[in-house]
N, C-alpha and C positions, 0 to 999 in steps of 0.2 A: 504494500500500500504506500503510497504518496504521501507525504508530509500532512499533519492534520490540516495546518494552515494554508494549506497551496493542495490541494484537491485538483487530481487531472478528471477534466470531465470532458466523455466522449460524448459528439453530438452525430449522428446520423443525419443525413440528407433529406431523406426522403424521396418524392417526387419532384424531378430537378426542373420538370415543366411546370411544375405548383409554382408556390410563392414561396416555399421551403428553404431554398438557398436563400432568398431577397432576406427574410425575416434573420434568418441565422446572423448574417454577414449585418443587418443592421443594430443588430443585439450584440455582440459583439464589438461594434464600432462605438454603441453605446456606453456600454459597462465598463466601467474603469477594473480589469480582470485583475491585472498584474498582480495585486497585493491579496487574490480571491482565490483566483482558479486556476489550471491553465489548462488550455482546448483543445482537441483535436478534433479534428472534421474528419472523419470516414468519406473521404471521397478523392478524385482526382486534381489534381493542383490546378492543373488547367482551366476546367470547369468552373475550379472556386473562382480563377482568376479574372477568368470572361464574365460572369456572371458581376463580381466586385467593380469591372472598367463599366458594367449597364448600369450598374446599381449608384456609381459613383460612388464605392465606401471607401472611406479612409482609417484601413488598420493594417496591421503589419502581417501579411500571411510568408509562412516558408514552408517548404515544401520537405517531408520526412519521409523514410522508405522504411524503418526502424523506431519503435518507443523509446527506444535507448537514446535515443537522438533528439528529445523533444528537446524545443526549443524553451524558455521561459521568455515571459512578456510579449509571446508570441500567438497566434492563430496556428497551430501547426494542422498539417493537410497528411495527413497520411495514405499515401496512395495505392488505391484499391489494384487499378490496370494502367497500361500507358494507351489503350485505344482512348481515340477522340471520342465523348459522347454531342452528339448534334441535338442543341435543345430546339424545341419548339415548343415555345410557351403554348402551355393553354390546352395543347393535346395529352387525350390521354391514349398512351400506347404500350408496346412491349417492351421497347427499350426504356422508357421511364419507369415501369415496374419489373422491368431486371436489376436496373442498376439500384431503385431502392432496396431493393430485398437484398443485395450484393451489400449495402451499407449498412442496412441494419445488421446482418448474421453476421459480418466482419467485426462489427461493435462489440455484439453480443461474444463472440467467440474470446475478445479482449478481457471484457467484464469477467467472464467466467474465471479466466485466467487470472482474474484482481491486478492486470497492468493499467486499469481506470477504477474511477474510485465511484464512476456512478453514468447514467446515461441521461442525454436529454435527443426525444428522436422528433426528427421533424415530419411531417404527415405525409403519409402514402394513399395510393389510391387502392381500396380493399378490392381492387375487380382487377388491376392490371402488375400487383405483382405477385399473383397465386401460378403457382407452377405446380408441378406434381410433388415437388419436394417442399413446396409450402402451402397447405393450405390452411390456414386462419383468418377466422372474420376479422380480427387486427392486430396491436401490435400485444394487447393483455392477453389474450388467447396464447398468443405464441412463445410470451414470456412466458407462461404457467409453465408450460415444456422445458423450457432451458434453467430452472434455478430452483429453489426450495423454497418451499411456502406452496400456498394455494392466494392467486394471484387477485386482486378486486380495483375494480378501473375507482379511484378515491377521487375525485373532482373536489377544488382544492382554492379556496380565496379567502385574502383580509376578510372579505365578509361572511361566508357560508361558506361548509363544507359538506357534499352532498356523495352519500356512496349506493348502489343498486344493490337489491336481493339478482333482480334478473337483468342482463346486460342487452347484449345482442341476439334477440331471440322475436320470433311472430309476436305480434301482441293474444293471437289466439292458444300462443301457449305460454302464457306466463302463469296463470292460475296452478297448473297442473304440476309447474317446475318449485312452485314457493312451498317449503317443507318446514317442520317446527326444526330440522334437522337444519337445512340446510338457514334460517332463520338466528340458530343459535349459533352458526358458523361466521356468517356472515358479521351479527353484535361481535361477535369476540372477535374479530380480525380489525373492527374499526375499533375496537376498544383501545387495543393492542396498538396501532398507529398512534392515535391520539395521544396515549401515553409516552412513548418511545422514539416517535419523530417530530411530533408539535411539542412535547415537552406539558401538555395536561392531565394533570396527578390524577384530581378525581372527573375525567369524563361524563357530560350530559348528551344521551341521545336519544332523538326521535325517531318513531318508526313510524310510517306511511302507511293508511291503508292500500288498501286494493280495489276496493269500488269506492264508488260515492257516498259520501256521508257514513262512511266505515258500513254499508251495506244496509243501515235502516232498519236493524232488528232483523235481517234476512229477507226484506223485501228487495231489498237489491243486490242480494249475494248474499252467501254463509260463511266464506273459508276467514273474511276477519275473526267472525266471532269462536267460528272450530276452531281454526287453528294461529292465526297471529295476536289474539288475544291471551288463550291459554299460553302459548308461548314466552310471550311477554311475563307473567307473575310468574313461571318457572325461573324466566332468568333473572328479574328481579330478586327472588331467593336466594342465587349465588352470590347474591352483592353487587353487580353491575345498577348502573344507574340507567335503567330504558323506561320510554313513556310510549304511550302508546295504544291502539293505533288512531292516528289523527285521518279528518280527512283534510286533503292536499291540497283545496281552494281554501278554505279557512284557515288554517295555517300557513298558506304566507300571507295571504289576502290579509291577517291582524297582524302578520309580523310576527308571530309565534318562534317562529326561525330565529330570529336575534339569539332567544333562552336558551337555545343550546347548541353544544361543540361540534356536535354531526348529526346529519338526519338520514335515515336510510329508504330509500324509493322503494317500490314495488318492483317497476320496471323502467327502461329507457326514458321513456319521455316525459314522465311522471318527475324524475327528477332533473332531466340536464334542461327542459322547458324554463322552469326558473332559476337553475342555477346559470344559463346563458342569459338569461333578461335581467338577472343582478349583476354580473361579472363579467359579459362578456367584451374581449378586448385584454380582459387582467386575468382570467382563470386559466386555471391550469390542471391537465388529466398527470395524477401521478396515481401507478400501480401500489397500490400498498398492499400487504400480505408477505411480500418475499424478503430474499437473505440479500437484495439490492437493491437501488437506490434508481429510478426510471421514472421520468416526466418527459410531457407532453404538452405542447400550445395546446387552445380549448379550442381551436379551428381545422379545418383540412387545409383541403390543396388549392382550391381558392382559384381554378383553371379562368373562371373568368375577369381577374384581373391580373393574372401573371402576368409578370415582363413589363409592365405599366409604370411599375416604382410608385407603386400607390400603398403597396402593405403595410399595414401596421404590427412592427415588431413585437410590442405591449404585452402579451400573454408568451411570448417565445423568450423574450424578459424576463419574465414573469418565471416561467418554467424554468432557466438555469438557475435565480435567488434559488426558489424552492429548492430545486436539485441538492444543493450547496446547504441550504439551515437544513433540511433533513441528513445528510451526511453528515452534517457536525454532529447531529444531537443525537443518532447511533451511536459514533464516537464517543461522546459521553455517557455513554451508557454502559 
């Protein structure tokens, strides 16, 4: 591992036709690193280089073939291939979803090895870099595979921090997927975060219903009162602090959210709806659950403003601070 205080942190590309590189290289250009972090980009020098002369960034990038070699006070560019990649903003195609996938697994194969101390990836396109050797609906899927722990996408801001029972799944199967099982896994793993990377002792969290109005006594569904109910005073018991279960327009609609540390969704849209309409621009996707340290801008690939020099770095910002106070505060630990 790296120096407590100078943390190397790998950043993946992503989709080099996104806004992926733009954001990177302007986050970067922002953050005064030197005395924080030091970077590596999983990608070709070249690529970095053309894309920094569109973007207009001014930071020092060098080009490394070896981590042995990292630069300090530098951008280092650690290179994947020497083929040319030809970007065309905006498309989404096979060469943009080989070469992310080539950046991510390259990352990922580092982290394992602990010659980085933590990852921050930039967005992929989930349809253009599925190969035979990758298929994952994104990038917490795929970590699950590669580390220890059981992985949970944590969505992550100053103001709210919001994590899912059910992730990337039909809305017509979430009902069936939500278990008191998998209910008491999920509490304990945001507990577990809260605790050990935010640095709060005794964690408050909410849990979301599932239908409306927590179901209306079973007029509008049962599995609140069968099973996320019961659930709840089981875990209560243990000594965990969970409330619960709310329904999802009254609680934020009063602002209920302020009161506590993390609130846990049903499903998808149930919680990134308001965590994007409070945060979005400053929030950030980090994996909590595992034995490393991985975040995420709270945006994709953004095809229709690539290459514009219009992206807003803000949450790709956002996601190396983060990256960096959770690294430390494992360290302390």
């Amino acid at each position: 591992m790296s120096n407590f205080f100078s943390p190397i942190l790998g950043i993946s590309t992503g989709d080099p036709n996104g806004i992926g590189i733009e954001v990177i290289l302007k986050s970067l250009e922002k953050i005064n690193f030197t005395d924080k972090f030091t970077p590596v980009i999983f990608s070709n020098y070249n690529l970095i280089e053309e894309q920094k002369t569109i973007f207009n960034i001014n930071c020092k990038i060098v080009s490394i073939n070896d981590i042995k070699n990292l630069k300090r006070n530098s951008v280092n560019v650690l290179n994947l291939s020497n083929e040319e990649f030809k970007i065309q903003f905006g498309k989404s195609n096979t060469s943009g979803g080989n070469f992310s996938r080539l950046s991510l697994e390259r990352a990922v194969d580092f982290l394992k090895n602990s010659m980085i101390d933590g990852l921050v990836t930039g967005p992929i396109n989930k349809n253009n870099i599925q190969n035979s050797d990758f298929n994952y609906k994104g990038h917490t899927d795929f970590l699950d595979t590669c580390f220890n722990g059981e992985a949970l996408m944590f969505m992550i801001s100053s103001k709210i921090k919001i994590a899912l029972l059910t992730e990337h799944i039909p809305i017509n199967e979430v009902v069936d997927e939500i278990t008191a099982d998998l209910i008491k896994n999920r509490i304990k793993i945001v507990e577990n975060s809260l605790k050990h990377d935010f640095q709060i002792n005794k964690p408050k969290i909410a849990l979301l219903s599932i239908n409306p109005h927590v179901g209306d006594g079973g007029v509008i569904g049962k599995h609140d009162d069968i099973v996320l109910g019961p659930t709840i005073q089981q875990v209560l018991k243990s000594g965990l602090n969970i409330s619960g279960p709310f329904a999802s327009d009254s609680f934020f609609g009063t602002g209920m959210y302020k009161y506590y540390d993390a609130i846990i969704a049903a499903y998808h849209d149930q919680g990134l709806i308001p965590f994007k309409t409070l945060t979005f621009g400053n929030g950030v996707n980090f994996t909590a659950g595992l034995n490393i340290v991985r975040t995420s801008p709270d945006h994709g690939t953004a095809y229709d403003i690539a290459g514009k020099n219009i992206a807003n770095p803000s949450s790709f910002s956002s996601a190396i601070l983060e990256a960096l106070n959770i690294i430390k505060n494992r360290k302390k630990n």
